[in-house]
C-alpha positions as CSV (number, residue, x, y, z in Angstrom):
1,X,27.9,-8.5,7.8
2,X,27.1,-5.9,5.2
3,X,24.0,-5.0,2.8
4,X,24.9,-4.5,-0.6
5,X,25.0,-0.8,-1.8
6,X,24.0,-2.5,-5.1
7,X,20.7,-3.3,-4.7
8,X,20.1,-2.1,-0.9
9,X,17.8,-4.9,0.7
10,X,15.8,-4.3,3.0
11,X,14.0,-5.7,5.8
12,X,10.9,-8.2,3.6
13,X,12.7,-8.6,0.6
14,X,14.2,-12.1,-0.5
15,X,17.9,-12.0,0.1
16,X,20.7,-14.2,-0.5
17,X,24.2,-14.1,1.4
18,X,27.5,-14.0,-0.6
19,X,31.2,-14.4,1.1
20,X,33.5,-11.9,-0.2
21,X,37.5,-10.6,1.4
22,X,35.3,-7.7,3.2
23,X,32.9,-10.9,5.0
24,X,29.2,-11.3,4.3
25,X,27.4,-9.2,2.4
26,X,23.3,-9.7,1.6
27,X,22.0,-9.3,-1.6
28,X,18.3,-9.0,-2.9
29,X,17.7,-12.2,-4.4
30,X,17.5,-10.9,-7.9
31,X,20.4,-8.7,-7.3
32,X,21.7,-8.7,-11.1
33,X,25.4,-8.4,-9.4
34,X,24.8,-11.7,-7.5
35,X,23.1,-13.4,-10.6
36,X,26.2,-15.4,-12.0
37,X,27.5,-15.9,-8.4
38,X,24.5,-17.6,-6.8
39,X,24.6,-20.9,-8.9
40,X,27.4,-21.9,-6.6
41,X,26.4,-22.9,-3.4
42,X,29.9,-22.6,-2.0
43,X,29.5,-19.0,-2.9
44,X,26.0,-17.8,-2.3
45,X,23.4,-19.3,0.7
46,X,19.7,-18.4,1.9
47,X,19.6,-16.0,4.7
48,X,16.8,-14.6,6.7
49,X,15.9,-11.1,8.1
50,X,16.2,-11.0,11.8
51,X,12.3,-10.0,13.0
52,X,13.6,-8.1,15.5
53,X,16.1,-5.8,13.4
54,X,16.1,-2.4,14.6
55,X,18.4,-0.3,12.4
56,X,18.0,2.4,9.2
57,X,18.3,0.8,5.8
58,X,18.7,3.4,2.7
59,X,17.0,2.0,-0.2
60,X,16.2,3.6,-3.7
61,X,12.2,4.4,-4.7
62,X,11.2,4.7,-8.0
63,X,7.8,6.9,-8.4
64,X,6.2,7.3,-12.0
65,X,3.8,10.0,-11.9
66,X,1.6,12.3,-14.2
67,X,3.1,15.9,-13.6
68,X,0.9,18.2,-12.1
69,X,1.0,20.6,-9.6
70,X,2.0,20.1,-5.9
71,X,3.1,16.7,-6.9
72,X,7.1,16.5,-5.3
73,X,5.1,18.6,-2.0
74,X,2.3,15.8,-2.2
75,X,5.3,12.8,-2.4
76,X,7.5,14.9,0.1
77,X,4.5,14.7,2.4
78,X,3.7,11.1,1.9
79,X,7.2,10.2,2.8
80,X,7.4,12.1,6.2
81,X,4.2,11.0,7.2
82,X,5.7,7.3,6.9
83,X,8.5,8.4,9.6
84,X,10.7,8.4,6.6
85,X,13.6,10.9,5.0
86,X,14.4,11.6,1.8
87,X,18.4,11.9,1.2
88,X,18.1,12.9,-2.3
89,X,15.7,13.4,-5.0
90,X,16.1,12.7,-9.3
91,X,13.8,13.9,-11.6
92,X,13.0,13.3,-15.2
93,X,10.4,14.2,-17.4
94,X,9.5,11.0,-20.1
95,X,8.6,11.2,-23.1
96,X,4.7,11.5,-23.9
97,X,4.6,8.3,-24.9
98,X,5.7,6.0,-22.3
């Protein structure tokens, strides 16, 4: 079994399980890759996390933030305190009206 790099579930999201030639991989639910797939059910089927799965999953975070000060140290900080890591880090500065 493998988690798609796509959309990286998780442990708590809503998943879905697709055969492929490389075996099962697990999709978030609303997975735009998965979309067209999962309206054949000899393609795509419900799957469940495991309450007992102990491993690392990498997943994407997306943090929208006024800029000020201290703020990446502040973020940085929030993220080891949750036992986390951060593998990499992308910033961009938006537009004063969004």
């Amino acid at each position: 079994m493998n988690y798609a790099t796509c959309c990286k579930p998780i442990p708590g999201d809503s998943v879905i399980g697709h055969f492929t030639t490389n075996g099962l991989v697990v999709h978030q639910e609303r997975c735009k890759n998965i979309l067209s797939i999962r309206e054949d059910p000899s393609q795509c089927f419900p799957v469940n996390w495991h309450e007992e799965l102990q491993r690392e999953f990498s997943t994407d975070v997306k943090i929208l933030a006024s800029d000020e000060p201290g703020l990446l140290a502040t973020m940085a900080a929030a993220i080891t305190n949750a036992s986390t890591n951060i593998e990499s880090i992308h910033t961009q500065e938006l537009d004063q009206g969004t």
